[in-house]
N, CA, C and O atoms as a GROMACS GRO file, in nm:
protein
  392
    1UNK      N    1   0.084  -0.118   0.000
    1UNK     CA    2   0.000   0.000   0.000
    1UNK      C    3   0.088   0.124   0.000
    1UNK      O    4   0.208   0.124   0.027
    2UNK      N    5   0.049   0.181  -0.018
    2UNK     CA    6   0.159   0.336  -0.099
    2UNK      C    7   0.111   0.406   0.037
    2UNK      O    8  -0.003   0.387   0.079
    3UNK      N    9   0.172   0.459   0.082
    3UNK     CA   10   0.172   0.589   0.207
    3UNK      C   11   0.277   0.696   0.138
    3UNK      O   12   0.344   0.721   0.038
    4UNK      N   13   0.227   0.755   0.314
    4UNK     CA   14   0.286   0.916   0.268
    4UNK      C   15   0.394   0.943   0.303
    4UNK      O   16   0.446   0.903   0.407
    5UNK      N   17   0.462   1.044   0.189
    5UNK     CA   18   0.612   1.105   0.260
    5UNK      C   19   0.589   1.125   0.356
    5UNK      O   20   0.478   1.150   0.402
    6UNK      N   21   0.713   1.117   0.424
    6UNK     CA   22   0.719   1.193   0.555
    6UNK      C   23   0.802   1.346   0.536
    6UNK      O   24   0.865   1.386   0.439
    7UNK      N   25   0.774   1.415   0.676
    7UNK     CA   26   0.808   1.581   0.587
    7UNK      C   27   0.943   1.557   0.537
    7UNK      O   28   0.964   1.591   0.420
    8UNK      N   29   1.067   1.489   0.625
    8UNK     CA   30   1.201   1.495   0.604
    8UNK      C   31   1.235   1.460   0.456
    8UNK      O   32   1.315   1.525   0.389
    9UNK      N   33   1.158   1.340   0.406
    9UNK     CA   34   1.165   1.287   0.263
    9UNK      C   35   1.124   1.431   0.166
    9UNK      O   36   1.190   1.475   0.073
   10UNK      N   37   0.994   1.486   0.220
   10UNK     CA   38   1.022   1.577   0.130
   10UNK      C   39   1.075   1.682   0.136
   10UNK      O   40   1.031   1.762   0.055
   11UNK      N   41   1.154   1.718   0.201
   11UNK     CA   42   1.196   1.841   0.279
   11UNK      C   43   1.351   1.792   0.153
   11UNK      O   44   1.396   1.865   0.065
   12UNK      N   45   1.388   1.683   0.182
   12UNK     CA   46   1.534   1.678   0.073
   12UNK      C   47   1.513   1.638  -0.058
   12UNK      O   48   1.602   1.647  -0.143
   13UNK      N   49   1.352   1.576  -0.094
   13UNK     CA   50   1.317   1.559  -0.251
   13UNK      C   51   1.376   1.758  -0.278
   13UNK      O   52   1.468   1.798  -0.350
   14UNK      N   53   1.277   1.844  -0.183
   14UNK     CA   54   1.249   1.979  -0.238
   14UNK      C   55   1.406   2.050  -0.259
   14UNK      O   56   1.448   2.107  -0.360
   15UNK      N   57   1.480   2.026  -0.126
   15UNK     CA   58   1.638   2.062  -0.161
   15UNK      C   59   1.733   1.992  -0.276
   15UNK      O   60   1.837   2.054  -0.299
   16UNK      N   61   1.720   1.918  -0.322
   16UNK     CA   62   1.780   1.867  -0.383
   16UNK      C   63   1.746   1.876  -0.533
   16UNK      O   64   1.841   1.887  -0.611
   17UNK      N   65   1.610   1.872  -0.588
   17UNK     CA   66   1.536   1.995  -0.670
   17UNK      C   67   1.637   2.098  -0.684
   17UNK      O   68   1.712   2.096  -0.782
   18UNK      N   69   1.643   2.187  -0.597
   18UNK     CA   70   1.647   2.325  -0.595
   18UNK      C   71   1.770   2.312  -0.624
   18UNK      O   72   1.795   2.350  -0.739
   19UNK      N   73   1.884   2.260  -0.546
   19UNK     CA   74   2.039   2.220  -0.601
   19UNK      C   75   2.098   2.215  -0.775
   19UNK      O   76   2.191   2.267  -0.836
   20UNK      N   77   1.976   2.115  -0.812
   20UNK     CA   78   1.975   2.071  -0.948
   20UNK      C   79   1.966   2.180  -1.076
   20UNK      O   80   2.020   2.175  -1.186
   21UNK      N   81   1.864   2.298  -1.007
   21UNK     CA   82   1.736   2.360  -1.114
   21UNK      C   83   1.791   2.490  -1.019
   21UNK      O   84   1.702   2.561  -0.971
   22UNK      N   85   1.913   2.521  -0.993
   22UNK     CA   86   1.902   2.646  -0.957
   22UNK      C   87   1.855   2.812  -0.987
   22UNK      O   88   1.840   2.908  -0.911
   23UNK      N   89   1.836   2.790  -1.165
   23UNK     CA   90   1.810   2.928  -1.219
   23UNK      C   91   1.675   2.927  -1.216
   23UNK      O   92   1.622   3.036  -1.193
   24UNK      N   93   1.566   2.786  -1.242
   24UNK     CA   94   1.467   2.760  -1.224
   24UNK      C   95   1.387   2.823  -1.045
   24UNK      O   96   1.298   2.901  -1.010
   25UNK      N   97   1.464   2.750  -0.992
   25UNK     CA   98   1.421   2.788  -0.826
   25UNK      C   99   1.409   2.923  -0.827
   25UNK      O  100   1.296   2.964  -0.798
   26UNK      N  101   1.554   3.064  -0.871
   26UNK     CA  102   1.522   3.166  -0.831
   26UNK      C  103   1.388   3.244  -0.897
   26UNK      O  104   1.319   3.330  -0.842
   27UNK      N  105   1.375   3.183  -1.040
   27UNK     CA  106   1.294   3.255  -1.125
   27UNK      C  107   1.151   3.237  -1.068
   27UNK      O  108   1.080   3.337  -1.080
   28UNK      N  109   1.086   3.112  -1.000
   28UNK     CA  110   0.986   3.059  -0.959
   28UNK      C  111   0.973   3.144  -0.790
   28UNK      O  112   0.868   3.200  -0.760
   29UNK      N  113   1.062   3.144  -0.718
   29UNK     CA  114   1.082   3.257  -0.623
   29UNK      C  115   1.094   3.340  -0.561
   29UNK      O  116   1.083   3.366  -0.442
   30UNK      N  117   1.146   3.433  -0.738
   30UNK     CA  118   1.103   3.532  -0.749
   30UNK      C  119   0.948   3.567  -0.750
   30UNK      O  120   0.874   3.624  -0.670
   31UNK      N  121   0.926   3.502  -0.893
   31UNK     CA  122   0.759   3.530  -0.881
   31UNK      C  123   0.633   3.536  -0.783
   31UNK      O  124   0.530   3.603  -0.797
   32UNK      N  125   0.676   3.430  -0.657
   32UNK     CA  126   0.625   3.403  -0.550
   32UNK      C  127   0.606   3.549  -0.524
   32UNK      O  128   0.506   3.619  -0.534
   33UNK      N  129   0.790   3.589  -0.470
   33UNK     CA  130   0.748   3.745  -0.351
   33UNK      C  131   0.688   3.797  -0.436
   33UNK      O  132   0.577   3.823  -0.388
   34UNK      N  133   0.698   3.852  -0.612
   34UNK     CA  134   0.598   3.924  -0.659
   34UNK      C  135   0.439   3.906  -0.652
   34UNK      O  136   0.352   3.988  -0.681
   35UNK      N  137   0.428   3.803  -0.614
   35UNK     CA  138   0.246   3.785  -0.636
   35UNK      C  139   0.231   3.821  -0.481
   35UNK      O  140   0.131   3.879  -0.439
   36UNK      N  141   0.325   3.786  -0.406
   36UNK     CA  142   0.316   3.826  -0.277
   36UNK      C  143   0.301   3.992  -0.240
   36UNK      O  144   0.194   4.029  -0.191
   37UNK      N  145   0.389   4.071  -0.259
   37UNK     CA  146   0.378   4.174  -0.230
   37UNK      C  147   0.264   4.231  -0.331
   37UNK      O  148   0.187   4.306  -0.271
   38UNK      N  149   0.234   4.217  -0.459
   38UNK     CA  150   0.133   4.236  -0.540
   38UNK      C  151   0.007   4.256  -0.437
   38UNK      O  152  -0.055   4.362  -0.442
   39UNK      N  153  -0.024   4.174  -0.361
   39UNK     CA  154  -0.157   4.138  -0.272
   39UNK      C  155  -0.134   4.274  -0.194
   39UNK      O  156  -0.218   4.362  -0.209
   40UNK      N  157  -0.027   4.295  -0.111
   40UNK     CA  158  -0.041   4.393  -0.020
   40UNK      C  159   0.009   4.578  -0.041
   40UNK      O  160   0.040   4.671   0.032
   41UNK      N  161  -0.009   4.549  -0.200
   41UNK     CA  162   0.037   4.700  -0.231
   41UNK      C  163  -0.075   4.764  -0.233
   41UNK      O  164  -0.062   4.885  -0.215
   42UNK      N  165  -0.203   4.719  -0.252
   42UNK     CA  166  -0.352   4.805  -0.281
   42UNK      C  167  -0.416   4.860  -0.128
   42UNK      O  168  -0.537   4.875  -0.110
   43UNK      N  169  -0.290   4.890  -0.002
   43UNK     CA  170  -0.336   4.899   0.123
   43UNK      C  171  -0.236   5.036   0.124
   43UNK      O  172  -0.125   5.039   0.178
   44UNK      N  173  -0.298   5.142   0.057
   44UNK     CA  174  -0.243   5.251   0.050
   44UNK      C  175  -0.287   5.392   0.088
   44UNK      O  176  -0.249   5.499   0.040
   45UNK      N  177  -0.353   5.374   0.162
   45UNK     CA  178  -0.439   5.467   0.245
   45UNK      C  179  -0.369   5.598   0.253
   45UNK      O  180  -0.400   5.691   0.178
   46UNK      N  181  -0.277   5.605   0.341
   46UNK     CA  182  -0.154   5.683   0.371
   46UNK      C  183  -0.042   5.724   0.285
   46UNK      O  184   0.034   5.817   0.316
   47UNK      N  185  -0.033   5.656   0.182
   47UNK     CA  186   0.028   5.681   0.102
   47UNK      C  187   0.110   5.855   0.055
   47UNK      O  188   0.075   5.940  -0.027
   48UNK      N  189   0.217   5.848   0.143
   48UNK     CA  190   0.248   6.037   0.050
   48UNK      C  191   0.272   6.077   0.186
   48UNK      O  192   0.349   6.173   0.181
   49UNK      N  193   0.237   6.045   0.333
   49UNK     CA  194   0.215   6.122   0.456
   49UNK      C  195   0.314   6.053   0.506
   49UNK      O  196   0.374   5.954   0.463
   50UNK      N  197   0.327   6.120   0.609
   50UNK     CA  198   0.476   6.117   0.760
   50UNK      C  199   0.428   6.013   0.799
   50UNK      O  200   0.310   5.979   0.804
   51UNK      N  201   0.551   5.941   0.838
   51UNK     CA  202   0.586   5.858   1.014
   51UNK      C  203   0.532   5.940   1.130
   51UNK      O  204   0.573   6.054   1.154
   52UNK      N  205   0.425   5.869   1.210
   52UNK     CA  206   0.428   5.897   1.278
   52UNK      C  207   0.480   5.805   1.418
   52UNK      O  208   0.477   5.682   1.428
   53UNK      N  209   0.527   5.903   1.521
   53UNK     CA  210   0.614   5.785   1.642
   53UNK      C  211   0.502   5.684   1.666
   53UNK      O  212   0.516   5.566   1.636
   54UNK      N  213   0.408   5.725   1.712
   54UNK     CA  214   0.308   5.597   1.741
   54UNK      C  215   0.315   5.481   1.637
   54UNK      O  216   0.293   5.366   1.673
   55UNK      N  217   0.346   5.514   1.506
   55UNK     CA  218   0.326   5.400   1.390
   55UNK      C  219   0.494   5.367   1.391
   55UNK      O  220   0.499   5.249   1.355
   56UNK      N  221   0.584   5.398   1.406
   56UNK     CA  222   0.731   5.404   1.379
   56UNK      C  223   0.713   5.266   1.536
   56UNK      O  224   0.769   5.156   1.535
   57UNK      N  225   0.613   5.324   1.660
   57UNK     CA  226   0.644   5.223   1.791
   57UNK      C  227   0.609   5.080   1.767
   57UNK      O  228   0.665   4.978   1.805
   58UNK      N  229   0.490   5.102   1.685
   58UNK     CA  230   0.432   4.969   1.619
   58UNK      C  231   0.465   4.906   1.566
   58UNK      O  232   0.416   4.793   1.562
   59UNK      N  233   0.577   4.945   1.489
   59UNK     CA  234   0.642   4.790   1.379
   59UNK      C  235   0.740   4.776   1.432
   59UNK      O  236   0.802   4.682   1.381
   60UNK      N  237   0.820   4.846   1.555
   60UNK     CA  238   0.938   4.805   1.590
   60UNK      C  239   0.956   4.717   1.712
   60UNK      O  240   1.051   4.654   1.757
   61UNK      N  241   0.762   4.744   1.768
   61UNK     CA  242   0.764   4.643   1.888
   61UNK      C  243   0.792   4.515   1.873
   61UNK      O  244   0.747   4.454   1.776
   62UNK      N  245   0.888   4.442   1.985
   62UNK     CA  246   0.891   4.323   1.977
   62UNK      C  247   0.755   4.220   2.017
   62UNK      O  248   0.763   4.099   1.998
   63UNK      N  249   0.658   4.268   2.060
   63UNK     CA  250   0.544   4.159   2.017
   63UNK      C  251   0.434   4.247   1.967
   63UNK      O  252   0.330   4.280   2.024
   64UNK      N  253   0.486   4.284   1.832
   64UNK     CA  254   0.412   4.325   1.739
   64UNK      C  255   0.342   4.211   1.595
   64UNK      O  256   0.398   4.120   1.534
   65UNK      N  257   0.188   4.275   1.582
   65UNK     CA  258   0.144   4.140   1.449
   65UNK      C  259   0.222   4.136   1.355
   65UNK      O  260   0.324   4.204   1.341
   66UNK      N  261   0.174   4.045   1.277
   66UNK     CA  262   0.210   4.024   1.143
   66UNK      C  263   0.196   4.140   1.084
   66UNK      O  264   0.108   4.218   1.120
   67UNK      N  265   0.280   4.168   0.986
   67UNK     CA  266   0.293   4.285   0.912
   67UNK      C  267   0.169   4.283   0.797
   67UNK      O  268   0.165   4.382   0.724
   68UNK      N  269   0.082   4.193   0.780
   68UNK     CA  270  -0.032   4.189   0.699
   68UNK      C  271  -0.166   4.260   0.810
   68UNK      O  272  -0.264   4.325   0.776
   69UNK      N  273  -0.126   4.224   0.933
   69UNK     CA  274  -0.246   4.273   0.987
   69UNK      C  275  -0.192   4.405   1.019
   69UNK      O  276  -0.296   4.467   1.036
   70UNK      N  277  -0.089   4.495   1.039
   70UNK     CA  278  -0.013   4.630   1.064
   70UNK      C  279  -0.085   4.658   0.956
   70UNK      O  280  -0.192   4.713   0.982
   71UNK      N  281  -0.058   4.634   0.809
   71UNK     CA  282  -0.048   4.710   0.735
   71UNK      C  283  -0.222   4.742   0.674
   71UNK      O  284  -0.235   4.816   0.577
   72UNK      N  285  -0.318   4.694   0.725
   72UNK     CA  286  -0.493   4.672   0.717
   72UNK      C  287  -0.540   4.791   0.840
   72UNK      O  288  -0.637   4.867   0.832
   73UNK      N  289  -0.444   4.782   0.949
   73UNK     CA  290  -0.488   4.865   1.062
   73UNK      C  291  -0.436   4.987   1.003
   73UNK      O  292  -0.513   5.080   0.977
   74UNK      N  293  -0.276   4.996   0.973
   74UNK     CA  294  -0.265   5.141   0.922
   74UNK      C  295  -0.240   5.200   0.826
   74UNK      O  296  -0.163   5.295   0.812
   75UNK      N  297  -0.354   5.101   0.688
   75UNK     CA  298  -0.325   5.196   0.582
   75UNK      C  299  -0.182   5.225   0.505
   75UNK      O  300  -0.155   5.319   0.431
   76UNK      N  301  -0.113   5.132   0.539
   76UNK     CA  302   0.035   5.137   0.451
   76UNK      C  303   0.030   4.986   0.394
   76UNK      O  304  -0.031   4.881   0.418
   77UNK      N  305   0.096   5.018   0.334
   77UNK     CA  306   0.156   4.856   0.256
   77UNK      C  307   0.248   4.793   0.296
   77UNK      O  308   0.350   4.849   0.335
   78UNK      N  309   0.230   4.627   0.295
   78UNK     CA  310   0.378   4.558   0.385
   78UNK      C  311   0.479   4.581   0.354
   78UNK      O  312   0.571   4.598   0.434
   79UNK      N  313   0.491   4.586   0.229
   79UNK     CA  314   0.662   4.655   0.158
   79UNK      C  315   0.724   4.786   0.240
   79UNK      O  316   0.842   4.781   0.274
   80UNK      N  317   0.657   4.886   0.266
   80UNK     CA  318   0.642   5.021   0.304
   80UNK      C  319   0.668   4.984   0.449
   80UNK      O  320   0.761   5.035   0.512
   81UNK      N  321   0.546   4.855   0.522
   81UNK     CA  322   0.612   4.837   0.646
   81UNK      C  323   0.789   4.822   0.695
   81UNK      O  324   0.862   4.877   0.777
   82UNK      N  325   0.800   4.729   0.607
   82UNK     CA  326   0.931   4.664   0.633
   82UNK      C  327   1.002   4.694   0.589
   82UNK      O  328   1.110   4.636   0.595
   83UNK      N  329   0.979   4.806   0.517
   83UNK     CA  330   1.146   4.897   0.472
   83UNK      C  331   1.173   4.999   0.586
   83UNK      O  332   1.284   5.037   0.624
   84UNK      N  333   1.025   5.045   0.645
   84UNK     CA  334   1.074   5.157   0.735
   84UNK      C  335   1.129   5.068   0.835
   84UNK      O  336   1.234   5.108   0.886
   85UNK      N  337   1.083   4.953   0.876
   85UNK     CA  338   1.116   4.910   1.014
   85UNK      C  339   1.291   4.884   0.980
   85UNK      O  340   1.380   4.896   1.064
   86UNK      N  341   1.307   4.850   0.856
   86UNK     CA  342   1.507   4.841   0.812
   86UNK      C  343   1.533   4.936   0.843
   86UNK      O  344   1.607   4.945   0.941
   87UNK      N  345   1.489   5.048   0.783
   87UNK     CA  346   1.540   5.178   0.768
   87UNK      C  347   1.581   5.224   0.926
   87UNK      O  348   1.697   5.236   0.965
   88UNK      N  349   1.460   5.247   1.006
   88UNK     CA  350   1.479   5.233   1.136
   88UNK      C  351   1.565   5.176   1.233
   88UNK      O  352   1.616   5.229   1.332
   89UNK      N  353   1.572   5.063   1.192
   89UNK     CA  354   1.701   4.959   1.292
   89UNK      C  355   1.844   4.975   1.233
   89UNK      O  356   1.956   4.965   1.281
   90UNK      N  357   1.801   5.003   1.121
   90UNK     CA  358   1.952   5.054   1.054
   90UNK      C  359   2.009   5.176   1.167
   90UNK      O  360   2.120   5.191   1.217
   91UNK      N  361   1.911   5.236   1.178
   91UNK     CA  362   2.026   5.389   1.206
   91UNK      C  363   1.991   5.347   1.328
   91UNK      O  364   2.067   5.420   1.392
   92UNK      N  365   1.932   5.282   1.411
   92UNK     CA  366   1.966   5.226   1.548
   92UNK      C  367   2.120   5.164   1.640
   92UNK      O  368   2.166   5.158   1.754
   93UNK      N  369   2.152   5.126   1.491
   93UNK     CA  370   2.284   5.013   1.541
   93UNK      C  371   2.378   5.105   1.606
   93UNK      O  372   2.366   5.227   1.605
   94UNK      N  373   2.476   5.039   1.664
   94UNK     CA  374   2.633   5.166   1.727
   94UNK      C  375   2.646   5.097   1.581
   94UNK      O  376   2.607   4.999   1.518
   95UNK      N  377   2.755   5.254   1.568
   95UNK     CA  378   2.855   5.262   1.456
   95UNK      C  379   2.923   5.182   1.457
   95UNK      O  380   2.943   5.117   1.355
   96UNK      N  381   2.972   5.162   1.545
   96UNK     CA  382   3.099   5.026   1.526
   96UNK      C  383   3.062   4.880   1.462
   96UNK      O  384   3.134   4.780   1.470
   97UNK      N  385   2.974   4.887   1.415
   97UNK     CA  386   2.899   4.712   1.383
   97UNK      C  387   2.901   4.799   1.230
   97UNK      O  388   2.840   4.714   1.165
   98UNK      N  389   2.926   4.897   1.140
   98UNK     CA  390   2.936   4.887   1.026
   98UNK      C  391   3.087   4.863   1.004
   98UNK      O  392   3.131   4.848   0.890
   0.00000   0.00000   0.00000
């Protein structure tokens, strides 16, 4: 009787794929984040307006949501989330770590 992979079996069918078909993997991976961020660019409410600290406190909290539900509450887009929150931790760091 035929049963099922188990995850590990497919966990190295999928790596080993990807090893093989490397220009394939990125091109298919790419497309992913595009259909991905595609979904969350039409949440543009705000679009054109300031940071504000209250919204700057929100994506940087450490038990802060998912950036899909941030970005429904405030009218920005997840892309937009998560560049400011880089942008932000960027100029957070000490100098000495560049």
């Amino acid at each position: 009787m035929g049963g099922r992979e188990s995850a590990k079996a497919v966990r190295e069918r999928q790596l080993r794929w990807r090893k093989q078909h490397r220009q394939a993997w990125r091109r298919m991976r790419a497309a992913q984040k595009r259909r991905y961020y595609q979904q969350s660019q039409t949440n543009n409410r705000r679009k054109g307006k300031r940071w504000t600290p209250a919204e700057d406190a929100k994506i940087t909290a450490t038990d802060r949501p998912m950036d899909r539900k941030l970005s429904k509450a405030m009218g920005r887009s997840v892309q937009t989330i998560q560049e400011r929150r880089s942008n932000l931790t960027l100029h957070r760091r000490p100098s000495n770590l560049t």
